[in-house]
Each structure stands twice: as C-alpha cells, then as structure tokens.
Residue frames as a rotation matrix with the C-alpha (Angstrom) as fourth column:
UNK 1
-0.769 -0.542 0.338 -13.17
0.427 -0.830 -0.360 -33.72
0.476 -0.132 0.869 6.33
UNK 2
0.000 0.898 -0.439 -15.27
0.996 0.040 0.082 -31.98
0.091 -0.437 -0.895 8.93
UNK 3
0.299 -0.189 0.935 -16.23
0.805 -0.476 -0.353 -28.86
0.512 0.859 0.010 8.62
UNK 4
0.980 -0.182 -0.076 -14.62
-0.152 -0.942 0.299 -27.15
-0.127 -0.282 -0.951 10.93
UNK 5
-0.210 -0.885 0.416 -11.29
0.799 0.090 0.594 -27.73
-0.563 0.458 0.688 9.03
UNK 6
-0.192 -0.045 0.980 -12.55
0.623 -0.777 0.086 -25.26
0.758 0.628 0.177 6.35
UNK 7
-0.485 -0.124 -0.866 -11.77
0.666 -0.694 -0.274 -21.98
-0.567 -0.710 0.419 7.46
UNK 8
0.450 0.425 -0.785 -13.74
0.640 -0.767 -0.048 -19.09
-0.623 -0.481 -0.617 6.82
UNK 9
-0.107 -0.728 0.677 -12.08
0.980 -0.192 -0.052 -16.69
0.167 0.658 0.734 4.25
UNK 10
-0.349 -0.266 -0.899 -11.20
0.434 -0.896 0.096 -12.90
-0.830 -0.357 0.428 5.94
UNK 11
0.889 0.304 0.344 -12.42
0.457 -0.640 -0.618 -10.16
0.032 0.706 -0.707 4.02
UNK 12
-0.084 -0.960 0.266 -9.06
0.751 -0.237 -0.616 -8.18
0.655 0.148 0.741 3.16
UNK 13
0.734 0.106 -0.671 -7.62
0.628 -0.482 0.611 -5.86
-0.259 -0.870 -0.420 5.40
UNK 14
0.016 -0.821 -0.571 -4.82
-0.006 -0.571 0.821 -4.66
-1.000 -0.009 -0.014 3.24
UNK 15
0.971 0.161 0.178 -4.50
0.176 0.022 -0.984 -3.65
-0.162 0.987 -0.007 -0.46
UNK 16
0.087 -0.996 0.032 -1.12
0.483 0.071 0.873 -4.12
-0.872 -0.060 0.487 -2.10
UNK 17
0.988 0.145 -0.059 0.22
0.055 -0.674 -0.736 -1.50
-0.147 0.724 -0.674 -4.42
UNK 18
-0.245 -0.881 0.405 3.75
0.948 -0.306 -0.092 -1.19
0.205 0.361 0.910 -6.81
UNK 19
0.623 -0.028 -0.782 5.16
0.041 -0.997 0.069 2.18
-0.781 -0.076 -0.620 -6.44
UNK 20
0.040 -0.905 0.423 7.40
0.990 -0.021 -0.139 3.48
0.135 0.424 0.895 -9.02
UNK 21
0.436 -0.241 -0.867 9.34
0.388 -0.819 0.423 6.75
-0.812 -0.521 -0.264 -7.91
UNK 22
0.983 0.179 -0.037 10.26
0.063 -0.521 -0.851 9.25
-0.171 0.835 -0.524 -10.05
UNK 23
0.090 -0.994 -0.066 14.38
-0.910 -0.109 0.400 8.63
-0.405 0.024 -0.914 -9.82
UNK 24
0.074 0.143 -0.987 13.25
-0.656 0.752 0.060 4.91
0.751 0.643 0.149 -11.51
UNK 25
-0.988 0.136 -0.077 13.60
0.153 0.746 -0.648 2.60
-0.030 -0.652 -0.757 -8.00
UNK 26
-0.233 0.969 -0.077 10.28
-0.679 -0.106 0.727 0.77
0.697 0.221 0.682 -7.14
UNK 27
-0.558 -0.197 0.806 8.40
-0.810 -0.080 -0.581 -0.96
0.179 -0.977 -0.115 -4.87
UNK 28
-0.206 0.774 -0.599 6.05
-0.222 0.559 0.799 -3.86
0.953 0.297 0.056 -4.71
UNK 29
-0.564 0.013 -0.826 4.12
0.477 0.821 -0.312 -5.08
0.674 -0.570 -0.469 -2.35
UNK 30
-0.970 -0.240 0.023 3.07
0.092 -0.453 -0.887 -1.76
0.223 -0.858 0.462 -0.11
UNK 31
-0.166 0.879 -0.448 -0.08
0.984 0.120 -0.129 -2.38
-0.060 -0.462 -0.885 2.17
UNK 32
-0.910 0.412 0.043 -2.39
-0.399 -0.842 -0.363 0.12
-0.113 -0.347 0.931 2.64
UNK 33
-0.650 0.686 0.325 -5.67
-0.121 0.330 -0.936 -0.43
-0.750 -0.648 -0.131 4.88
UNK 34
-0.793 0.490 0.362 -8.49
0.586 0.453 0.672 -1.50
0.166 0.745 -0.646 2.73
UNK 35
0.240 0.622 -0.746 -10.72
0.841 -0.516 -0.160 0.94
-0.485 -0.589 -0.647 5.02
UNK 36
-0.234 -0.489 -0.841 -8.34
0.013 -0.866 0.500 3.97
-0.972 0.106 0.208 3.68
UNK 37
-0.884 -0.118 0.452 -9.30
0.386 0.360 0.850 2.83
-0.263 0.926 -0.273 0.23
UNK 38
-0.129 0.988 -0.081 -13.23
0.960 0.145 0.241 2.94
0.250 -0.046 -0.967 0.77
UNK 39
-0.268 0.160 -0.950 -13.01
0.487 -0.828 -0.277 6.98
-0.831 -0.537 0.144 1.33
UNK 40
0.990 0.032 -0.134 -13.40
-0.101 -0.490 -0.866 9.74
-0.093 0.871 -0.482 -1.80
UNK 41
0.365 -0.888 -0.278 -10.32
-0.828 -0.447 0.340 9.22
-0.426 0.106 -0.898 -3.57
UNK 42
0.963 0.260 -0.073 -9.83
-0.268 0.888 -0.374 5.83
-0.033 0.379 0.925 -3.67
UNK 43
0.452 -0.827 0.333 -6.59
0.820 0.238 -0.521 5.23
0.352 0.509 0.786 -5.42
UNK 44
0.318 -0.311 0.896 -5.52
-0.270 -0.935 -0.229 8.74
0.909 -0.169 -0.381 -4.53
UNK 45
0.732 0.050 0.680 -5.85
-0.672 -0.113 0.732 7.96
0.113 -0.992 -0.050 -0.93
UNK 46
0.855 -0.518 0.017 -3.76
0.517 0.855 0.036 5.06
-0.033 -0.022 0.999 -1.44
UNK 47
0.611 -0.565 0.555 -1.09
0.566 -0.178 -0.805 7.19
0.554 0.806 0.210 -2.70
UNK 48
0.301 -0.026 0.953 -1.48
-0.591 -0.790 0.165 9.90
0.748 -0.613 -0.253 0.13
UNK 49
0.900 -0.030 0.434 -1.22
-0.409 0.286 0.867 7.10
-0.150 -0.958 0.245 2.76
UNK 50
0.546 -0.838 0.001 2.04
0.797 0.520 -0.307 5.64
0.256 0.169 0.952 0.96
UNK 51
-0.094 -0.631 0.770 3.70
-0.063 -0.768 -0.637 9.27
0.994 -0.108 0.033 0.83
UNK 52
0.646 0.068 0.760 2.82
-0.725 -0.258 0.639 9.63
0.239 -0.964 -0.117 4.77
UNK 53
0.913 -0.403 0.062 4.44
0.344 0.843 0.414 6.06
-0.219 -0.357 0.908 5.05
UNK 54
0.132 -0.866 0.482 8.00
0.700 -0.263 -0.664 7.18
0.701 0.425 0.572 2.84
UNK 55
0.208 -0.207 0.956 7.91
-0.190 -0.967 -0.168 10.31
0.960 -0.146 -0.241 5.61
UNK 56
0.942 0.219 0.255 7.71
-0.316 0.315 0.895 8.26
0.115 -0.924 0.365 8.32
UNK 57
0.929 -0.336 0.153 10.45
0.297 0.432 -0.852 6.22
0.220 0.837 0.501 6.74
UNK 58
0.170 -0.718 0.675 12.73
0.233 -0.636 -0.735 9.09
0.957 0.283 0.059 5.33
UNK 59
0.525 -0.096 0.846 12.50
-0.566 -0.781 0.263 10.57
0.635 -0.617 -0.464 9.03
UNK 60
0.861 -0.360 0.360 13.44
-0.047 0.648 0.760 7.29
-0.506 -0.671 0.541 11.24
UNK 61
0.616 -0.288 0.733 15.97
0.782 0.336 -0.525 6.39
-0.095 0.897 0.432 8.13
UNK 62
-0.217 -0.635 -0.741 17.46
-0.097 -0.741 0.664 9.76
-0.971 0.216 0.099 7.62
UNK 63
-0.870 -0.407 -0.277 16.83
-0.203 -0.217 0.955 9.17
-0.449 0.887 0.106 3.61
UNK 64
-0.004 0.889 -0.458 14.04
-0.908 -0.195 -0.371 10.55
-0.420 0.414 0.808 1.43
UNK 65
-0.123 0.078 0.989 12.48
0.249 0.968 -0.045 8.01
-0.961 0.240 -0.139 -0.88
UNK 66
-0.929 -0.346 -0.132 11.28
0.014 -0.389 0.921 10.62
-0.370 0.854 0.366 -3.70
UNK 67
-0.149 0.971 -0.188 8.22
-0.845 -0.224 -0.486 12.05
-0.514 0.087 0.853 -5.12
UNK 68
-0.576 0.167 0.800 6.26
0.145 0.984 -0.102 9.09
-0.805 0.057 -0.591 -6.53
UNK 69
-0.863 0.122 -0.490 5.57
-0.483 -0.480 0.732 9.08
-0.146 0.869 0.473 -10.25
UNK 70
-0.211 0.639 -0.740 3.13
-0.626 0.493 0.605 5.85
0.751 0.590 0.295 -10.40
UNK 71
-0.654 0.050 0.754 1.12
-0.568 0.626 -0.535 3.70
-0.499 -0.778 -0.381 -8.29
UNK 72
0.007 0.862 -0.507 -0.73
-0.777 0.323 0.539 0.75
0.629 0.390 0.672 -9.47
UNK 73
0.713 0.506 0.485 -2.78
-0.651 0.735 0.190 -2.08
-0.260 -0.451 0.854 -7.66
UNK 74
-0.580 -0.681 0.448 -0.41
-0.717 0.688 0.117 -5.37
-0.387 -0.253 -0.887 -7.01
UNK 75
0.299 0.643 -0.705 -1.73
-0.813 0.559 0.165 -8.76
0.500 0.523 0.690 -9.21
C-alpha cells in the first residue's frame, strides 16, 4: 500500500445535532458549521443557527416547525 492511498483525515466542517420540538416531532442529524460552534455560546449558537434554518424552512415550506424544546450533540 503506498502512501498516497491513505488519505488525510478533514478536520470537521459540520456538527450534527437531534432536535426535539416542543409538539414531540424530532430531528436527527441537523448540520451546523463547526466555525458557528467555536463563537461565545457554543451550544446556544447551535440552536440559534437551527431556529434561523426552521425559518428559512417554515417560509419556502409555508409550515412552521415549532419552538424547540431540546438540542443535543448527534453520537
């Protein structure tokens, strides 16, 4: 095996986060920049950049998604 077969492993670019909304539907899976993460807030910011996503969403869509009760990091 030579070594430019092994590749190099990317630093992330995306954290993945469950949502659960406050009507009981949930989500899994939802990126959010790894850059947006690394401000004050952290986790918070995550949250803020999901709610901006769900508005984006709700507006193309025509249908809200709902205030979000819980967000936790994706295993």
């Amino acid at each position: 095996m030579s070594s430019n077969a092994r590749t190099r492993q990317k630093p992330k670019e995306y954290t993945l986060f469950d949502v659960v909304y406050e009507d009981g539907s949930q989500t899994s899976n939802r990126k959010v920049p790894t850059a947006e993460l690394e401000s004050p807030g952290g986790d918070g910011a995550a949250k803020a950049f999901i709610e901006s996503q769900d508005r984006k969403i709700a507006e193309a869509s025509g249908r809200s998604r709902g205030v979000i009760k819980t967000i936790l990091r994706s295993r």
